[in-house]
C-alpha positions as CSV (number, residue, x, y, z in Angstrom):
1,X,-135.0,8.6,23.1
2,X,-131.7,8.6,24.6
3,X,-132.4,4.9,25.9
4,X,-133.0,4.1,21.8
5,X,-129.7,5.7,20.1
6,X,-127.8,3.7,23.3
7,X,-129.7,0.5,22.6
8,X,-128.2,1.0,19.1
9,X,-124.9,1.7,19.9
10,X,-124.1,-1.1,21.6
11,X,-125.6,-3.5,18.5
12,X,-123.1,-2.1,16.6
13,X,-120.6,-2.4,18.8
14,X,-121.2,-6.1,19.8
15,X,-121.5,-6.7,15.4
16,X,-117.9,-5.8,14.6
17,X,-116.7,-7.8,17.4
18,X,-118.9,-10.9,16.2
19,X,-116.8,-9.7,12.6
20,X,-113.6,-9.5,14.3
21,X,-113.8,-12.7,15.4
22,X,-114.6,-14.0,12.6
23,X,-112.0,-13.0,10.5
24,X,-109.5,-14.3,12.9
25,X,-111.0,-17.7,12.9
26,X,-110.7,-17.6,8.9
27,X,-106.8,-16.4,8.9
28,X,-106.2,-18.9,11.8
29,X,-107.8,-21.5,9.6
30,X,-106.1,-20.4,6.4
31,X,-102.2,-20.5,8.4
32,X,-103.1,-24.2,9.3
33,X,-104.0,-24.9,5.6
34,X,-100.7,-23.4,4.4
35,X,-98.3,-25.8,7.1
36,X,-100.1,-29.0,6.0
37,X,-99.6,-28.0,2.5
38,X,-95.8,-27.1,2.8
39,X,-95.5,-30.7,5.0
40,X,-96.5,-32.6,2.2
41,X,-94.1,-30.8,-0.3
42,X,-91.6,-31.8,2.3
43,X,-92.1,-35.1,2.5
44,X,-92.9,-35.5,-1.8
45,X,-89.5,-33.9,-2.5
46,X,-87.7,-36.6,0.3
47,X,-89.6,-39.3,-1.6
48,X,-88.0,-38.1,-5.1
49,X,-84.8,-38.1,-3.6
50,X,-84.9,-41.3,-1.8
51,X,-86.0,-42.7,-4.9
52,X,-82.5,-41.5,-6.9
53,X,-80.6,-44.8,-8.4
54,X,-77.1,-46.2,-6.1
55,X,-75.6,-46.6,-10.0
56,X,-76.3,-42.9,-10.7
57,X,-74.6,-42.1,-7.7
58,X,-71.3,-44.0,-8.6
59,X,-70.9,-42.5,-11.9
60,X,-71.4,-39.5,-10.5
61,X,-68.2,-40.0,-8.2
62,X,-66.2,-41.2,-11.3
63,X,-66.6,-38.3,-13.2
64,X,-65.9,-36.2,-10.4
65,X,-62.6,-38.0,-9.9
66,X,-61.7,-38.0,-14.0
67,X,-61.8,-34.3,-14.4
68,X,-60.0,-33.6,-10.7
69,X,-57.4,-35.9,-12.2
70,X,-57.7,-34.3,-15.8
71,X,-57.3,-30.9,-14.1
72,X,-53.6,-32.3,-12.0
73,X,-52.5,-33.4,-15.3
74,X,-52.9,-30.2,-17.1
75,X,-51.1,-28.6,-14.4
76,X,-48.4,-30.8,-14.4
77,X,-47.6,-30.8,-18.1
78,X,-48.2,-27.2,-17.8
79,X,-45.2,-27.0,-15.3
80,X,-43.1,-29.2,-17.5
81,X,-43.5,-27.0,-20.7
82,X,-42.6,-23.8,-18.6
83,X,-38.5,-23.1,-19.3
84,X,-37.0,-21.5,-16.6
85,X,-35.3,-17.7,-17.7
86,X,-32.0,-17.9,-19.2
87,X,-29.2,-16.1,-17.3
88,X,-26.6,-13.9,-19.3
89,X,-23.1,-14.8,-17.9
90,X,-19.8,-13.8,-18.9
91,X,-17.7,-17.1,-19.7
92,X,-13.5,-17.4,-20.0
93,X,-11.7,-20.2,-20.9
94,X,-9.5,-21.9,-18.4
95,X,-5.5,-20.8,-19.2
96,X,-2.9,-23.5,-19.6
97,X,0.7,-21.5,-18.6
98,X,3.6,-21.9,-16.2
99,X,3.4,-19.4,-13.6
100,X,5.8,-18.5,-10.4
101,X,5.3,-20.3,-7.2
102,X,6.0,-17.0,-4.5
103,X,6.1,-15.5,-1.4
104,X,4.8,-12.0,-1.2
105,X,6.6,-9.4,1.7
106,X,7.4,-6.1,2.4
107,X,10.5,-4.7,2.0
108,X,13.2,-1.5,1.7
109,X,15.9,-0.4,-0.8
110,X,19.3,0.3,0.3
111,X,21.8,1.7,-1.7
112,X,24.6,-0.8,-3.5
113,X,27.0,1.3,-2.6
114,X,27.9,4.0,0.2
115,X,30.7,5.9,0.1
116,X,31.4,9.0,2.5
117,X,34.3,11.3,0.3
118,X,36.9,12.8,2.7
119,X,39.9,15.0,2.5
120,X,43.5,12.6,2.4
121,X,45.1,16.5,2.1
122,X,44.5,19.3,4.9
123,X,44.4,22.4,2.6
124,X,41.7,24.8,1.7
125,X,38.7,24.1,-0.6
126,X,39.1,26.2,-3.9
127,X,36.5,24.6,-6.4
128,X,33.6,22.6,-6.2
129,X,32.5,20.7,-9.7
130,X,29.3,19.5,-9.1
131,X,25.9,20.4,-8.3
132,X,24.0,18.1,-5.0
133,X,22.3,15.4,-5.7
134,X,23.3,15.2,-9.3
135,X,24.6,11.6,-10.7
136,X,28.4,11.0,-10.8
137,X,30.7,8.9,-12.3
138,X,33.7,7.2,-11.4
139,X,36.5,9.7,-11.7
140,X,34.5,12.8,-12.1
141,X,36.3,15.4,-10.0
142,X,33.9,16.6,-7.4
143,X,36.5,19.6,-5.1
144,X,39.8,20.7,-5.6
145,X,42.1,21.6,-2.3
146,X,44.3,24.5,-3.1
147,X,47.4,22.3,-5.2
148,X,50.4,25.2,-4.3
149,X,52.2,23.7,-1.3
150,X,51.9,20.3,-2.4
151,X,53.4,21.4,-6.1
152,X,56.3,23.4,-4.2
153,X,57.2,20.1,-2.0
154,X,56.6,18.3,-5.3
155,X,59.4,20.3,-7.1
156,X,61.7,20.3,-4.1
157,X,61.5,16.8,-4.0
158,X,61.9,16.0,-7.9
159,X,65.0,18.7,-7.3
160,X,66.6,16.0,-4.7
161,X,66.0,13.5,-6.6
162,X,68.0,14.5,-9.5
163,X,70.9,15.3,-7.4
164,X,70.9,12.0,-5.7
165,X,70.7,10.3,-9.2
166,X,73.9,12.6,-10.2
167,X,75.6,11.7,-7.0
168,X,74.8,7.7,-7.6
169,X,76.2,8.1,-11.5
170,X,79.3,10.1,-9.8
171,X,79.9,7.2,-6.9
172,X,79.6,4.2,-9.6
173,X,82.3,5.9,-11.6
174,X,84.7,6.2,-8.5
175,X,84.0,2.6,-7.7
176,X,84.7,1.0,-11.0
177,X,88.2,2.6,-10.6
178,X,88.4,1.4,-6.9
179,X,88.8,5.3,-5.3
180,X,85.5,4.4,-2.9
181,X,84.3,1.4,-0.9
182,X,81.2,-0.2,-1.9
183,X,79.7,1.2,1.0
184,X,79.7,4.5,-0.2
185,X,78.3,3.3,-3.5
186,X,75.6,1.3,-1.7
187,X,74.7,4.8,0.4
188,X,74.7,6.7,-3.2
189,X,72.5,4.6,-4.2
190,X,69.9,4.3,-1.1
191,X,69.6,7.9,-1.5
192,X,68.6,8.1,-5.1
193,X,66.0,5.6,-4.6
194,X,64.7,7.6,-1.7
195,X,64.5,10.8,-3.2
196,X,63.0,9.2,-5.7
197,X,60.0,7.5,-3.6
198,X,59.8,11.3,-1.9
199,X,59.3,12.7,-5.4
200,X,56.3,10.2,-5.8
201,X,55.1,11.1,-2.5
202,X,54.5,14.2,-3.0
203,X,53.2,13.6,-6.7
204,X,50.4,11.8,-4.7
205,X,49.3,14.3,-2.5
206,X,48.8,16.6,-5.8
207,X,46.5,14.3,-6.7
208,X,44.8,14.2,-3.4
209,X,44.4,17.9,-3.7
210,X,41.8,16.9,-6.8
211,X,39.0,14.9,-5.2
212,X,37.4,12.5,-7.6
213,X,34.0,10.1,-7.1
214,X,35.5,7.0,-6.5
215,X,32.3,5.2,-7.9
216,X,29.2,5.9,-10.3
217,X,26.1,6.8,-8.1
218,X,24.1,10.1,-6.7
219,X,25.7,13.0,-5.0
220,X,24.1,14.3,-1.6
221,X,23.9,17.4,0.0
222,X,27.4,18.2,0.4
223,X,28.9,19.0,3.7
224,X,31.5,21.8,3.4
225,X,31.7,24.7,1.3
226,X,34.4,26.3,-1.0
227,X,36.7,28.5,1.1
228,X,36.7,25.9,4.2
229,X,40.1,24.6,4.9
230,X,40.1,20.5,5.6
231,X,42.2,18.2,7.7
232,X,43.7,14.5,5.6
233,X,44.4,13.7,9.1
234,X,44.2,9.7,8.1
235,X,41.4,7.9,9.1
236,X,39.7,11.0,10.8
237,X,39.6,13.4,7.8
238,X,36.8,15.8,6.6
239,X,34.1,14.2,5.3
240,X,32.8,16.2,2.0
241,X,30.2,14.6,0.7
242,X,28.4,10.8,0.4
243,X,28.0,8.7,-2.6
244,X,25.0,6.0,-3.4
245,X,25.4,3.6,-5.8
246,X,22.0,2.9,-7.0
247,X,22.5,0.8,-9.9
248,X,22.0,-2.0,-8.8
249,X,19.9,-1.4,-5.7
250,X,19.8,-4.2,-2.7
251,X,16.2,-5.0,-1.9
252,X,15.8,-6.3,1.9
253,X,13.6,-8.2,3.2
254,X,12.8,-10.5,6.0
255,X,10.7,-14.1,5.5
256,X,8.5,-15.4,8.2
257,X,10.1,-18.5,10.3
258,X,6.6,-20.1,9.4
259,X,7.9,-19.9,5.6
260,X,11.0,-21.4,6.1
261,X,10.5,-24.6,5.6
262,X,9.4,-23.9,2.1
263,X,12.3,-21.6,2.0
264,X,14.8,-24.4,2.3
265,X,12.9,-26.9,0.2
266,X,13.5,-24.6,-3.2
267,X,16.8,-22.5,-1.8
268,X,20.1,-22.9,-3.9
269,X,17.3,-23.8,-7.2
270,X,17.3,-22.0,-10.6
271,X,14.4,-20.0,-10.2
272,X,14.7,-18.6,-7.0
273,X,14.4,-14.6,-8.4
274,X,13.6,-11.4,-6.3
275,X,10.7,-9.4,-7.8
276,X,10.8,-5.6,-6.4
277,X,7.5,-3.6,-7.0
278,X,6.8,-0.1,-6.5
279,X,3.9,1.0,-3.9
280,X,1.8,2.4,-6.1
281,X,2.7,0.5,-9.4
282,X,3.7,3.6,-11.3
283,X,7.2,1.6,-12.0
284,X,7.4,-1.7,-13.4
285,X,8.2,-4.2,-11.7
286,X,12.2,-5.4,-11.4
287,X,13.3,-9.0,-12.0
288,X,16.6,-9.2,-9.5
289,X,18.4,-12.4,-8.4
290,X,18.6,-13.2,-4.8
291,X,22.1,-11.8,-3.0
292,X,21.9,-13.1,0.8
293,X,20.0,-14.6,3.1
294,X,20.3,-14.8,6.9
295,X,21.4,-18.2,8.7
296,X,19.3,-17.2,12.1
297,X,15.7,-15.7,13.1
298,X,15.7,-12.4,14.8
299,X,14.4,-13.3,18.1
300,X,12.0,-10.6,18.6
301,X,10.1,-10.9,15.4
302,X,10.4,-14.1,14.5
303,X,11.7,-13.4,10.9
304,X,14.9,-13.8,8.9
305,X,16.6,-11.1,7.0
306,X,17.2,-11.8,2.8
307,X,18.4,-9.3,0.1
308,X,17.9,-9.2,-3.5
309,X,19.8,-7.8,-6.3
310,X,17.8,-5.6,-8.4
311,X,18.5,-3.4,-11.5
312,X,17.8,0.1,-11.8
313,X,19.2,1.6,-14.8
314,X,16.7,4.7,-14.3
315,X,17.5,5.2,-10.5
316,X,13.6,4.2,-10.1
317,X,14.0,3.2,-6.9
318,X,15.6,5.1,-4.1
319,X,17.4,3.9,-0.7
320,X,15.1,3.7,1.9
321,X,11.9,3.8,-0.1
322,X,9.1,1.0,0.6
323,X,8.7,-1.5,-1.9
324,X,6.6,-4.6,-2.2
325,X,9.0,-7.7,-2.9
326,X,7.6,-11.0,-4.5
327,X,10.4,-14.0,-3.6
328,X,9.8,-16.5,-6.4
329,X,11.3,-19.5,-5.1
330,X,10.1,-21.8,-8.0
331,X,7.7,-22.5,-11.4
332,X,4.6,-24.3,-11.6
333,X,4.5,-25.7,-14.7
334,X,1.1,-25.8,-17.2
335,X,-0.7,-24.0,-13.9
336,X,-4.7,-23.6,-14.6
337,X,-5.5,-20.4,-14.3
338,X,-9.2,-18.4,-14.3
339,X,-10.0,-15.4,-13.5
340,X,-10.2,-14.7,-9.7
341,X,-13.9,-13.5,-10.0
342,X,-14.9,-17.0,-11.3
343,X,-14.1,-19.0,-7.9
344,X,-17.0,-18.7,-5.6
345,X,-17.2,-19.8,-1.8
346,X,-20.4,-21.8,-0.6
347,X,-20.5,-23.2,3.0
348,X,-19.1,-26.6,1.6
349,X,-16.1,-24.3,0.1
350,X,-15.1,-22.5,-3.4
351,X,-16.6,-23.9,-6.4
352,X,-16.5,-23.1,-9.8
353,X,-19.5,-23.2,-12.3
354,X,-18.3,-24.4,-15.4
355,X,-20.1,-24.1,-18.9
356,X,-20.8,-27.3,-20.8
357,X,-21.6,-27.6,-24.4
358,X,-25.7,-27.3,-24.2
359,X,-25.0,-23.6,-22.4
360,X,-25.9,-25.1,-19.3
361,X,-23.5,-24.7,-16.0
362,X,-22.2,-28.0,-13.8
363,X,-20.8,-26.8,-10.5
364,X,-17.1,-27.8,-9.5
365,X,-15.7,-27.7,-6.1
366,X,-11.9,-26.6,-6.8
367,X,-8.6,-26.0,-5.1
368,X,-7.8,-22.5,-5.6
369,X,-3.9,-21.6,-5.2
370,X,-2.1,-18.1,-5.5
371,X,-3.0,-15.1,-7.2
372,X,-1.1,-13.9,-10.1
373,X,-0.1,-11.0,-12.2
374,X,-3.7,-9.9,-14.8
375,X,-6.3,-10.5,-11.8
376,X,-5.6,-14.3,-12.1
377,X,-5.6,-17.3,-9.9
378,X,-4.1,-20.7,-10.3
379,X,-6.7,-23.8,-9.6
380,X,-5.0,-26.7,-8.6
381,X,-7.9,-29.3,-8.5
382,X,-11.6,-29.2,-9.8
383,X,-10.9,-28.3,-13.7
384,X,-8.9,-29.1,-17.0
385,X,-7.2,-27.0,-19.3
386,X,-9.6,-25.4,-22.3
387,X,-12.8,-25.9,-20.5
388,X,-15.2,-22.8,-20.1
389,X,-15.8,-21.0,-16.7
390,X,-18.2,-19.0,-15.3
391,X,-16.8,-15.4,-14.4
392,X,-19.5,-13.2,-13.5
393,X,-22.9,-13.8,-13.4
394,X,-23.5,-16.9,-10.7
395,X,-25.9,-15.4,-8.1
396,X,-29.3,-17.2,-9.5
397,X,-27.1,-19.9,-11.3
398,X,-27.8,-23.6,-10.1
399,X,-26.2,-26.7,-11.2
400,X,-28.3,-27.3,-14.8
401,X,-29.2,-23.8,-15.5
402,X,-29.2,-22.9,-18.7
403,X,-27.1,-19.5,-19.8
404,X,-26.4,-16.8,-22.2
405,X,-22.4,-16.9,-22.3
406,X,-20.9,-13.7,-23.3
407,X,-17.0,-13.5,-23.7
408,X,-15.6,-11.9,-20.4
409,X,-14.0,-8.7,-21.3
410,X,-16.1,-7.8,-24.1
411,X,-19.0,-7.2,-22.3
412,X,-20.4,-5.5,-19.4
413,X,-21.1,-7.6,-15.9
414,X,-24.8,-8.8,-15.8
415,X,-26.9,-6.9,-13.3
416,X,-26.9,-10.0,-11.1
417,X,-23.6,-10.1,-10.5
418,X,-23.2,-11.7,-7.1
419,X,-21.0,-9.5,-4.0
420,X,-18.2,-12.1,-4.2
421,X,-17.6,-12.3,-7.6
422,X,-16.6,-8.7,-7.1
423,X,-14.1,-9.0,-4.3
424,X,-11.1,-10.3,-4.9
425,X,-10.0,-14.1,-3.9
């Protein structure tokens, strides 16, 4: 029995292999059947493409190249029709004008005048009739020296005097009846006249005793007080007080030994004028003529010394005070002047843009000369009277760009404004 169910067993076992088998055969077939038929789709589709025309090729090329050209066209005329943004600038128009032709320096005031009031009478000090550092004016009495002794030799000598003028009558009436020489006569008479000059002697120093300015200017701090006795010792008396004239007021200056050349050229003209300006330009400035300048160059600075003549009617300017000095040695005539904002500076040197009629901008290298008074500067080559300039505005600017001009003044700067239109030249 046991032999049986092992006999059986092992039927089974040997029929699913046989099965097994079997079925791989039928896949392994089946895999085959599947390459061959994929080869031959292969090898139909190379057929239908071998068997594509050489004409359909070639057109196919062509209209490939048309659009890629069609496509380079559009871009182009796309590029053409796009307008560049236009800039907002503020514009001036060039000035036509005569303006000075000038040196600028540094200089100091100095009083027209300096006088030091002394004593020409010893005596005491009983008045004083002014108040320090007031303004004087010639004649106003400034001390009085005590008068007494002066008036008492005054009166003495008036005294002699009219006796020696009694004596002289007596002597000429004795010698037109011959009872006296001419000497004596001639000794009468000598005495008169000196009594006479001793009387106006000591008329004098009464009028010394009243101390007067002896010009118009400012008082200083005075030196002696009322109750102090001086000394008219001549030459070596008391000095009271000083005196400044300060209207007019020199302006000194010196002008470099580099300048002097130009100096000479314009020197002895018509327009050679001092201009004196304050430091801080509170004051305006003073048109004065030129009063001296030096014939050698200080050694150890190179420089020579010049003065000016300058009104002050107000006293504006005081002795010793700083000023700037402009020396105008001549006039441009018709100068061009812009703006100092509009000239620019490029590595191939300043340039102007200047505005033409279509609101576009040319560029201009120029020639810029001095500053002048108003934030201008004159342009000696690169423009021509009336034409319209660029003042702020140029930092995207190029030669052809086209702008919105705005009056300068009248508007605010544009937002673009480049760093050097902002400094000065």
């Amino acid at each position: 029995m046991g032999a049986q169910n092992t006999t059986a067993r092992e039927e089974r076992e040997l029929e699913r292999t046989a099965k097994t088998k079997m079925g791989a055969r039928l896949e392994s077939g089946n895999g085959a059947a599947t390459e061959i038929h994929e080869r031959r789709r292969v090898k139909t589709t190379g057929d239908k493409k071998q068997r594509i025309p050489r004409w359909g090729i070639f057109l196919f090329v062509i209209l490939a190249a048309f659009a890629v050209a069609r496509t380079l066209q559009r871009g182009v005329e796309t590029a053409k029709t796009t307008q560049p943004p236009i800039r907002p600038v503020l514009v001036a128009k060039v000035i036509s004008k005569d303006v000075p032709l000038y040196l600028d320096e540094i200089g100091t005031c100095a009083a027209y005048e300096t006088v030091q009031v002394q004593a020409q009478v010893s005596g005491q000090i009983i008045a004083r009739h002014f108040q320090d550092g007031a303004d004087v004016k010639k004649g106003d009495l400034l001390f009085t020296i005590d008068p007494r002794p002066y008036q008492a030799a005054l009166e003495q000598a008036q005294a002699q005097a009219t006796l020696d003028q009694i004596t002289m009558k007596r002597q000429q009436e004795l010698r037109a009846r011959n009872v006296i020489s001419p000497q004596d006569l001639d000794t009468a008479q000598a005495n008169a006249h000196k009594s006479e000059a001793a009387a106006a002697a000591a008329q004098v120093n009464i009028d010394f005793c009243y101390i007067k300015s002896p010009i118009n200017g400012r008082a200083g701090l005075r030196l002696v007080d009322v109750g102090n006795i001086v000394s008219g010792n001549t030459g070596s008396g008391a000095v009271l007080l000083t005196i400044q004239g300060l209207d007019p007021i020199y302006t000194d200056f010196t002008v470099a030994e580099t300048d002097l050349a130009l100096v000479r050229k314009y020197l002895g003209g018509p327009n050679v004028k001092v201009q004196t300006y304050s430091p801080d330009d509170k004051i305006p400035p003073r048109l004065g003529d030129l009063y001296f300048i030096d014939t050698a160059v200080q050694p150890g600075s190179g420089t020579v010394k010049a003065r000016g003549v300058t009104p002050n009617p107000d006293h504006a300017f005081w002795p010793s005070e700083f000023v700037r000095v402009r020396f105008i040695l001549d006039t441009i005539k018709d100068a061009r002047l812009v703006p100092s904002q509009a000239v620019q500076i490029s590595q191939s040197g300043p340039f102007i843009f200047v505005l033409k009629p279509d609101n576009t901008v040319d560029l201009r290298p120029v020639k810029p000369g001095q500053r002048q008074d108003g934030d201008l500067i004159v342009v000696e080559s690169g423009i021509q009277p009336d034409e319209t300039v660029v003042v702020t505005g140029q930092l995207a600017l190029a030669p052809g760009s086209k702008v919105d001009p705005k009056p300068y003044g009248t508007a605010n700067p544009p937002a673009g404004q480049s760093a050097a239109a902002k400094s000065s030249f």
